[in-house]
C-alpha positions as CSV (number, residue, x, y, z in Angstrom):
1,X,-0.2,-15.9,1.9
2,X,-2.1,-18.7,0.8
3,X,-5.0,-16.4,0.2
4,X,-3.0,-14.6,-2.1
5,X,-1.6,-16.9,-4.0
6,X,-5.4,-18.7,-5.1
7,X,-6.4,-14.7,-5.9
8,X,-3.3,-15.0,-8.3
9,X,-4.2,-18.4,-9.7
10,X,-7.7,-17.1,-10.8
11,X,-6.6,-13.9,-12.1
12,X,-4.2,-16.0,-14.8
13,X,-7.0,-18.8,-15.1
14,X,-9.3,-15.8,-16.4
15,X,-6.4,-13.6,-18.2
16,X,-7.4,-15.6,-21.6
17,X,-10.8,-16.1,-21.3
18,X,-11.1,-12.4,-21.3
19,X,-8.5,-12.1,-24.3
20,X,-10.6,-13.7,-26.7
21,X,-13.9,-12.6,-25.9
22,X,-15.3,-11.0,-28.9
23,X,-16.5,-7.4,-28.5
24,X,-20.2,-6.4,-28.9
25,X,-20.9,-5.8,-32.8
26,X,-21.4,-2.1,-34.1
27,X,-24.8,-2.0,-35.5
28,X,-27.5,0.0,-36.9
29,X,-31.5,-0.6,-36.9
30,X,-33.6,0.7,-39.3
31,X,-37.2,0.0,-40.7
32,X,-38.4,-0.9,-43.7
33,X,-42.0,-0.6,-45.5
34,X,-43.9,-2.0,-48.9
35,X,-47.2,-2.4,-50.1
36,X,-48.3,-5.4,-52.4
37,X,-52.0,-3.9,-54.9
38,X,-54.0,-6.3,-56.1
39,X,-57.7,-6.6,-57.7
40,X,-60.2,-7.7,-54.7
41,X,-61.2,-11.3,-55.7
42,X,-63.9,-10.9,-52.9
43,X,-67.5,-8.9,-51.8
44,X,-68.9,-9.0,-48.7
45,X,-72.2,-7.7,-47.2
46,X,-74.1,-7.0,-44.7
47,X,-78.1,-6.8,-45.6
48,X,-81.8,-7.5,-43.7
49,X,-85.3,-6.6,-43.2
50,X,-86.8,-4.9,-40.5
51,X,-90.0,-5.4,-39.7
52,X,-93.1,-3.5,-37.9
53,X,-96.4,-4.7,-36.7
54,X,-98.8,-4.0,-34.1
55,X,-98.0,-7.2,-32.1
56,X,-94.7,-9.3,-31.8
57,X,-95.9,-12.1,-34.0
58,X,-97.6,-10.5,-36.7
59,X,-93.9,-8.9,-37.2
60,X,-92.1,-11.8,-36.9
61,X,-94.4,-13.9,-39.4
62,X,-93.6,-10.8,-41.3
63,X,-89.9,-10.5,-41.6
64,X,-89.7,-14.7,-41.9
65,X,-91.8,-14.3,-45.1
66,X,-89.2,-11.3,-46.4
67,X,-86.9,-13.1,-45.1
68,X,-87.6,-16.6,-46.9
69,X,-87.1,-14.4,-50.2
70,X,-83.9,-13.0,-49.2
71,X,-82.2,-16.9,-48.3
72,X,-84.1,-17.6,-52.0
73,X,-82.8,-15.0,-53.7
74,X,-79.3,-15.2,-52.4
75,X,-79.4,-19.4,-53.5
76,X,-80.6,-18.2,-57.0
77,X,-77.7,-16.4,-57.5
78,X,-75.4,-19.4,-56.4
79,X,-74.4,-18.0,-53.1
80,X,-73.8,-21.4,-51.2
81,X,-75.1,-21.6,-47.5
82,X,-71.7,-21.6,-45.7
83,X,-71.2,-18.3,-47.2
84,X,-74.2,-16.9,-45.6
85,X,-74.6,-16.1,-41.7
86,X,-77.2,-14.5,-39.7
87,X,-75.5,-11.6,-38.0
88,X,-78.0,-10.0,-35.5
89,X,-81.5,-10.8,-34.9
90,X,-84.0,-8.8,-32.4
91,X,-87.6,-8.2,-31.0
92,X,-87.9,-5.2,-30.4
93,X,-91.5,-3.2,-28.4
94,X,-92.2,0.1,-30.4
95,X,-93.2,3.1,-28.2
96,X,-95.1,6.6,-29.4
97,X,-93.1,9.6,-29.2
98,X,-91.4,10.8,-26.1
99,X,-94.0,13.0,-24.2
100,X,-92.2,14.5,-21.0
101,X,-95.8,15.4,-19.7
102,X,-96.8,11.9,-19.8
103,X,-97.2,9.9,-16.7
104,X,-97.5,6.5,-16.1
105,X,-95.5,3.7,-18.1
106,X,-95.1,4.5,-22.0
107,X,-97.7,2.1,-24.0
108,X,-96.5,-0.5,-26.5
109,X,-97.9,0.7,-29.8
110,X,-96.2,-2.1,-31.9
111,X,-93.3,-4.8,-32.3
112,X,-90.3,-4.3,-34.5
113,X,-88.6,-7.1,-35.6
114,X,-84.8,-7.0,-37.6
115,X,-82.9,-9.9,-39.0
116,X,-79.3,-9.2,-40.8
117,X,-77.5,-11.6,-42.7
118,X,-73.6,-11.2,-43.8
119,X,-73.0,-12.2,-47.2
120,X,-69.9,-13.4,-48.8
121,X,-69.4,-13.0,-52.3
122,X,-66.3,-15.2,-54.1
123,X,-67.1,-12.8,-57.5
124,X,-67.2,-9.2,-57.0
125,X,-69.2,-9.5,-60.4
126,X,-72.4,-10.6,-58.1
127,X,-72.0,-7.5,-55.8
128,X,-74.5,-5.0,-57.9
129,X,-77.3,-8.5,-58.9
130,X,-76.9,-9.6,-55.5
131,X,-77.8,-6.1,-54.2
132,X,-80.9,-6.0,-56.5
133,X,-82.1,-9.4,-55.7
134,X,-82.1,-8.6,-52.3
135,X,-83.9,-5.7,-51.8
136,X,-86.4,-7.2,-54.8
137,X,-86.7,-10.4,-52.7
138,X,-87.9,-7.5,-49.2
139,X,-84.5,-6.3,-47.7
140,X,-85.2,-3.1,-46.7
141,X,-81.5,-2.6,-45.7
142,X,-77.8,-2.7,-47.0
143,X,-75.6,-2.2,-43.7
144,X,-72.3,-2.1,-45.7
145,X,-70.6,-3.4,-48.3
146,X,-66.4,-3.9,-48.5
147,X,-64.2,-5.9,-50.5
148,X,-61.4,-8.1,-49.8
149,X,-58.5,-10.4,-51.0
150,X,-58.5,-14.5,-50.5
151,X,-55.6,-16.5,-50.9
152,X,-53.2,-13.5,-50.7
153,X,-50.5,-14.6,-49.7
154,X,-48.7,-14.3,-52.9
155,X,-48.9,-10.5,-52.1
156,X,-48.0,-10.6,-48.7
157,X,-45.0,-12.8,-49.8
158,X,-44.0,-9.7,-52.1
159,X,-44.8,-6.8,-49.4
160,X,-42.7,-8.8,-47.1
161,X,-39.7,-8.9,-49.6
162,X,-39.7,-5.5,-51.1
163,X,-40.0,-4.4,-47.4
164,X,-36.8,-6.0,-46.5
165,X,-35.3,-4.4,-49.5
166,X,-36.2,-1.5,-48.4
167,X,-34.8,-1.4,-45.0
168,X,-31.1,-2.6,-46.6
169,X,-31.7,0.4,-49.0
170,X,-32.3,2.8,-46.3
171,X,-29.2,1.0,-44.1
172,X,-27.0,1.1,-47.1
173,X,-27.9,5.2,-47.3
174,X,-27.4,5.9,-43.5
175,X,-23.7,3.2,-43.9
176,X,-22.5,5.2,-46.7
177,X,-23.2,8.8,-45.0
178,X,-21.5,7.5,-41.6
179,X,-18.4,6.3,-43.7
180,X,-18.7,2.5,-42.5
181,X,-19.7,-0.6,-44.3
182,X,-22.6,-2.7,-43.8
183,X,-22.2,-6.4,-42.3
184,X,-24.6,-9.3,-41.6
185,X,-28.1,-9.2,-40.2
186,X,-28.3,-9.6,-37.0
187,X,-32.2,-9.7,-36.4
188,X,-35.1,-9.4,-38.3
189,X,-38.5,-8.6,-36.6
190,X,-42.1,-8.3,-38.2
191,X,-44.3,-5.3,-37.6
192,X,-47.0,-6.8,-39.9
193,X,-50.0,-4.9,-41.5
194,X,-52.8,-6.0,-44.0
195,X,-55.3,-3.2,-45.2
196,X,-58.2,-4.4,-44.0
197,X,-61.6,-4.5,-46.2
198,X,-62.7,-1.7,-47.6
199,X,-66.2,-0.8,-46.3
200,X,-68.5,1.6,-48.8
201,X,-71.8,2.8,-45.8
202,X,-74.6,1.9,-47.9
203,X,-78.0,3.4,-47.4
204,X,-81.1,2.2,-47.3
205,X,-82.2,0.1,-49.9
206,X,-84.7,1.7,-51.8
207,X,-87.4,1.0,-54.8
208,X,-86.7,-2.7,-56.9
209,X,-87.5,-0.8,-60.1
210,X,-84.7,1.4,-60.0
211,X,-81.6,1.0,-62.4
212,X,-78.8,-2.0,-61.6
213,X,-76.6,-0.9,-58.7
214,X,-73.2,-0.1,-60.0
215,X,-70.4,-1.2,-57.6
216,X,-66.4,-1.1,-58.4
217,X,-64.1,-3.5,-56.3
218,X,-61.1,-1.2,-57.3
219,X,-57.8,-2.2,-55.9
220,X,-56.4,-3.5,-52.0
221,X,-53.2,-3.3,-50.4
222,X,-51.5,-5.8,-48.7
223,X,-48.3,-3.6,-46.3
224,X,-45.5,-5.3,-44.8
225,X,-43.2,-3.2,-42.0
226,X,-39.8,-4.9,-40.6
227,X,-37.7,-4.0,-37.9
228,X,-34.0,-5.2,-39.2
229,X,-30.6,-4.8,-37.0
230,X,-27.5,-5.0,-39.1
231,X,-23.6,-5.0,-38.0
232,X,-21.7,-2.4,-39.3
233,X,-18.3,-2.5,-39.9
């Protein structure tokens, strides 16, 4: 009796509670994209010279006098050194040609030695001179070359808006169709994207006396994509 008379007491203790409880909101998730253009303010590259000799230090005293007038070059043009970073560097033995009748261990016929550099450029105006001092200066080779966007978060401010926009567009559609109105937001959740810089493969560098190097920086995109959940009433 006793037993069921506490039962009873928690029962009406709990009746309320579960009067007012509010009911899980009606809602509907939907994405939304945008993408910010802009004028690359930005060039960067990738350049060295590779050299071959037949020993290791005839090579290397080689390539450190190319490579003297590729750090020269680049300071002529105003390239400061924090800009400039030695990327790869190697020693290298050179072998003949692959003889599968051969015995014994191949013979060193030479050394090669190759130092890169990455280069950044804060004008894309110094691409094509910068390209021409180098290989004038001894680069033999342009790795790649891409362009990019510093300071942009003025565009990624505007992809990120015009992608929220768009999702309440797209919500507002799908509301409209389903005959029910669109509440609050409930969440908001960043998928995130930039578009990365855009590489052009270069090829070998080839003779100084050829004509300037044309380059064009064009335009980059700066993409936003949210994740939004909004009631619906």
């Amino acid at each position: 009796m006793r037993v069921s008379s506490l039962f009873a007491a928690v029962l009406i203790a709990w009746a309320p509670v579960a009067a007012v409880a509010d009911p899980a909101p009606h809602t509907i998730t939907v994405s939304g994209q945008a993408e910010a253009r802009g004028a690359p303010n930005q060039a960067m590259l990738s350049a060295g010279v590779v050299s071959v000799a037949p020993t290791a230090a005839e090579a290397l005293a080689e390539n450190a006098r190319k490579m003297t007038g590729v750090f020269a070059a680049l300071k002529k043009l105003g390239v400061p050194e924090r800009s400039i970073q030695t990327s790869n560097f190697s020693v290298q033995p050179q072998y003949p040609p692959y003889n599968q009748n051969a015995t014994g261990l191949q013979r060193i016929v030479g050394y090669q030695v190759s130092n890169q550099v990455d280069v950044v450029l804060d004008d894309t105006g110094k691409l094509g001179p910068a390209l021409d001092a180098l290989v004038g200066a001894g680069a033999n080779q342009i790795n790649s070359v891409s362009f990019g966007i510093k300071g942009a978060d003025a565009l990624q401010a505007k992809a990120r808006a015009d992608a929220v926009a768009d999702a309440r567009t797209r919500a507002e559609t799908y509301a409209k169709a389903a005959g029910v109105s669109l509440g609050n937001v409930v969440s908001i959740q960043e998928n995130g994207g930039f578009e990365p810089p855009r590489p052009m493969v270069m090829l070998r560098a080839q003779a100084a006396e050829a004509p300037p190097t044309p380059t064009a920086a064009g335009e980059l995109g700066v993409t936003a994509n949210v994740t939004i959940v909004f009631e619906i009433r």
